[in-house]
C-alpha positions in Angstrom: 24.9 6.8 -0.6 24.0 8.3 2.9 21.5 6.6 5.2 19.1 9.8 4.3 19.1 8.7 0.5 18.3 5.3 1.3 16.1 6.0 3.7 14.0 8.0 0.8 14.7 5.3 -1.6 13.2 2.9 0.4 10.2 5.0 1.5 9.7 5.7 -2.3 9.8 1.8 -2.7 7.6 1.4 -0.2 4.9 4.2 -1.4 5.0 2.7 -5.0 4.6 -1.3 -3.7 1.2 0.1 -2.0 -0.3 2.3 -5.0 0.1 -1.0 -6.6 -1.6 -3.0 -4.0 -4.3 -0.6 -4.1 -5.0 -0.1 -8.2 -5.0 -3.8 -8.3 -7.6 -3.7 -5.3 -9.6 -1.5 -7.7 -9.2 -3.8 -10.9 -10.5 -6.4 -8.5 -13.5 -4.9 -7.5 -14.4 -4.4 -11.2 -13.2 -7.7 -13.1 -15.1 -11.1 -13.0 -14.5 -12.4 -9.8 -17.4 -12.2 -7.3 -18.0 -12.9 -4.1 -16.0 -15.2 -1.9 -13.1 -14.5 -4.8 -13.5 -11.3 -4.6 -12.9 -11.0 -0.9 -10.2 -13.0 -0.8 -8.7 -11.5 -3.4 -9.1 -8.1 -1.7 -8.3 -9.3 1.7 -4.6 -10.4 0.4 -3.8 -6.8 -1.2 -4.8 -5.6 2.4 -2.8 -7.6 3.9 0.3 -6.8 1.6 -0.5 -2.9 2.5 -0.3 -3.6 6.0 3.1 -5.0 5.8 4.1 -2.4 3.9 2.7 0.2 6.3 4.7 -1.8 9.1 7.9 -1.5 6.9 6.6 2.9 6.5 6.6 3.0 10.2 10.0 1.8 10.5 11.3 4.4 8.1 9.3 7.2 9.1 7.4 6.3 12.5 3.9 5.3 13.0 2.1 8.6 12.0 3.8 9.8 9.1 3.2 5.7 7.7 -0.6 5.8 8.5 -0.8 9.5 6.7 1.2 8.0 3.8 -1.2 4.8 3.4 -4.7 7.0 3.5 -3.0 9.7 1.1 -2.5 6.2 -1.3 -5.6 5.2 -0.8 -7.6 8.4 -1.6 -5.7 8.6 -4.3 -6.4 5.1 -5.5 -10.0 5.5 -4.5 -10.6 9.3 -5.8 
């Protein structure tokens, strides 16, 4: 496998780790937990989808990870 494949094997990795972080942000925000819970909750997933954007950045420098994240979370959020 050539670094290019993994490189876009791990990107793809990467892209579907956050759209999971993200749809269970949105089942949080609707399910039974309120309040404190609920921002705890949330607060975790963010911090998992900054990690992942840190690991993005490495693949495919800073811009191209923050452009990647927001396209996630519009879709998430859309």
């Amino acid at each position: 496998m050539s670094s290019g494949d993994m490189n876009s094997s791990e990107v793809a990795r990467l892209r579907e780790q956050v759209e999971l972080e993200y749809r269970a942000m949105m089942l949080g925000l609707t399910g039974f937990a309120e309040g404190s819970s609920m921002h705890a909750f949330i607060s975790a997933r963010m911090a998992c989808v900054e990690g992942y954007h840190d690991e993005l950045a490495r693949e495919v420098g800073e811009d191209k990870a923050t452009q990647i994240i927001c396209d996630l979370y519009n879709k998430a959020t859309g």
